[in-house]
C-alpha positions in Angstrom: -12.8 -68.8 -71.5 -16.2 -68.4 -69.7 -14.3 -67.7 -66.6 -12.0 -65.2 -68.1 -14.9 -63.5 -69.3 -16.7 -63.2 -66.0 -14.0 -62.1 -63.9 -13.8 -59.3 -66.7 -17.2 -58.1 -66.4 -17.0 -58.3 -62.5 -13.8 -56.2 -62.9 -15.7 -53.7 -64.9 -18.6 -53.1 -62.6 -16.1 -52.1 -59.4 -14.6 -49.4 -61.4 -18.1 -47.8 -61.9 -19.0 -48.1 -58.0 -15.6 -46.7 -56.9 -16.2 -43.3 -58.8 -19.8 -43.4 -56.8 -18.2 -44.2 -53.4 -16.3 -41.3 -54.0 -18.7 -39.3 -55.2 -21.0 -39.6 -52.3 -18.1 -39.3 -49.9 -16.9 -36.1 -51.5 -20.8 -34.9 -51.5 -21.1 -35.9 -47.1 -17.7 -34.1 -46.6 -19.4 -31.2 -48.1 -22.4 -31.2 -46.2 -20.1 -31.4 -42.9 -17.6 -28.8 -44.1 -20.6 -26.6 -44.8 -22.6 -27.5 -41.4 -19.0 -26.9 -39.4 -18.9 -23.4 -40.7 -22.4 -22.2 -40.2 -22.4 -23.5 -36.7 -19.2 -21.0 -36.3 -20.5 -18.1 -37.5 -24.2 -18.5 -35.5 -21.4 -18.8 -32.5 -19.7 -15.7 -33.6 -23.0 -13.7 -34.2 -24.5 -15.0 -30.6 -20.8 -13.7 -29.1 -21.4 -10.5 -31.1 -24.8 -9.7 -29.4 -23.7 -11.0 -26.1 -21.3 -8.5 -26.2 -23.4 -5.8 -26.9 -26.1 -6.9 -24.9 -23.5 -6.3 -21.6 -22.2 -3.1 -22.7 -26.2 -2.1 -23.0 -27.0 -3.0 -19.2 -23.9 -1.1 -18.3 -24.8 2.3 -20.4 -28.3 1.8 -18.4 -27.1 1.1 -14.8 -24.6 3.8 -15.3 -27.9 6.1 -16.7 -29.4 5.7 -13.2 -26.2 6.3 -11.6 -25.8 9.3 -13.0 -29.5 10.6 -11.9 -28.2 9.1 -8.1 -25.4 11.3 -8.4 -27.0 14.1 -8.9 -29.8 13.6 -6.6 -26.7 12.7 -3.8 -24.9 16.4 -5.1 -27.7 17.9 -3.8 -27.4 16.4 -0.6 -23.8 17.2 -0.2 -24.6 21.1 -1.1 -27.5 21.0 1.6 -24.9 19.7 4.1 -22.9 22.5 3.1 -25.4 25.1 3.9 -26.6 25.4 0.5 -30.2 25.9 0.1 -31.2 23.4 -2.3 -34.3 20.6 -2.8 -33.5 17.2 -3.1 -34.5 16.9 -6.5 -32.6 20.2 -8.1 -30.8 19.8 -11.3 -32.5 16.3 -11.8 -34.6 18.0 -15.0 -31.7 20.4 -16.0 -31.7 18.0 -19.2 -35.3 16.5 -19.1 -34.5 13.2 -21.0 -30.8 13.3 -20.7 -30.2 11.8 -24.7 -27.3 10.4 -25.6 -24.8 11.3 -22.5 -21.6 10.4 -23.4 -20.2 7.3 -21.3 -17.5 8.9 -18.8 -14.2 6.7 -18.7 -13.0 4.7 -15.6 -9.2 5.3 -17.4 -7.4 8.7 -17.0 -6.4 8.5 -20.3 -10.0 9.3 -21.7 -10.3 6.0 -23.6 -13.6 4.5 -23.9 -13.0 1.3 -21.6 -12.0 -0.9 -24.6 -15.6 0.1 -26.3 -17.4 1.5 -29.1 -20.1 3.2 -27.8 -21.5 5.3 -30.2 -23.8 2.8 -32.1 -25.9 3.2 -28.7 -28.3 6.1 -27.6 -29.3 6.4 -24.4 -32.5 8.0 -23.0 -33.3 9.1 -19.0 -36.6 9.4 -18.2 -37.4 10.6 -14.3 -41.3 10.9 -13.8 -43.7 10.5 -10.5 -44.6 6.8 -9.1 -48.2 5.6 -10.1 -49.8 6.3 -7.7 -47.5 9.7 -6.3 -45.5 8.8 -3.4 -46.1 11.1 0.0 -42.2 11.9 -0.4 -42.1 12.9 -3.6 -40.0 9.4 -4.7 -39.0 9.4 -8.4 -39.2 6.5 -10.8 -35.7 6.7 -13.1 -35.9 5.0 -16.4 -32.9 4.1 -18.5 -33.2 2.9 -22.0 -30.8 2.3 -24.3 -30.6 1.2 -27.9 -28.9 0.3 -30.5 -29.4 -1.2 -34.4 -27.1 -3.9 -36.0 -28.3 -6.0 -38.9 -30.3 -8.1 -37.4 -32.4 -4.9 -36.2 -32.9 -2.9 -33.6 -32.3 -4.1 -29.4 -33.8 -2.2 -26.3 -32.5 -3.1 -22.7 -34.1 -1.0 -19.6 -33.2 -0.3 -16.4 -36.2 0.9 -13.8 -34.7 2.5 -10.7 -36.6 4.5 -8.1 -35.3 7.7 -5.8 -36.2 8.9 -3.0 -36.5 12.6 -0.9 -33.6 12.2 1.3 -35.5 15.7 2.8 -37.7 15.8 5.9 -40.7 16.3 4.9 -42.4 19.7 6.9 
């Protein structure tokens, strides 16, 4: 009987340290689940502001493009026996806010972007210290605000008197 009786009580103890074994194993699955999804939405979040990030630099670079293009119209009317400086029309619109991005498609889509969360601000003022030939230093900046605050990215470009100087 004493051997019946141990058996019994070993039999007893297992059943208690199964429910703990799956306890715990329940709990670390958890834990896993739980780390598994907050690593996949830091990954989306990062993707998010990559994104963004890209279509900034491209809203800058095309700011100074647009000053370029200007400055270059002018060159094009001077060819054309227009009497014009270099730098005409390149204060027209002093800080050129917000110009609307201009679509590569004929369809006037926005290049598969939504760009109105971002503002954009031109600046054109004279080199430190001022250039003989007039050259122009062209700053882009644009911004924008998303929950995690607001982003800046700047684009420094310089231009220069295409005019002989007299």
């Amino acid at each position: 009987m004493k051997q019946f009786k141990l058996c019994q009580n070993k039999i007893l103890r297992k059943n208690g340290q199964g429910l703990i074994e799956v306890l715990v194993s329940l709990a670390l699955l958890i834990v896993g689940i739980l780390g598994s999804l907050t690593l996949a939405t830091i990954t989306i979040r990062a993707g998010i502001e990559s994104r963004e990030r890209v279509q900034a630099a491209l809203l800058a670079q095309e700011g100074i493009e647009i000053v370029k293009n200007n400055r270059d119209t002018n060159w094009i009317k001077k060819a054309k026996g227009e009497s014009v400086n270099w730098n005409d029309n390149l204060f027209r619109n002093e800080n050129f806010s917000n110009i609307p991005s201009n679509s590569l498609s004929e369809s006037g889509g926005t290049c598969g972007g939504n760009f109105d969360k971002f503002t954009r601000k031109i600046t054109i003022e004279d080199t430190v210290p001022p250039d003989p030939n007039n050259k122009k230093k062209v700053t882009c900046e644009v911004s924008w605000t998303d929950a995690s605050g607001t982003h800046r990215v700047t684009a420094i470009d310089y231009i220069t008197n295409w005019q002989k100087q007299e």
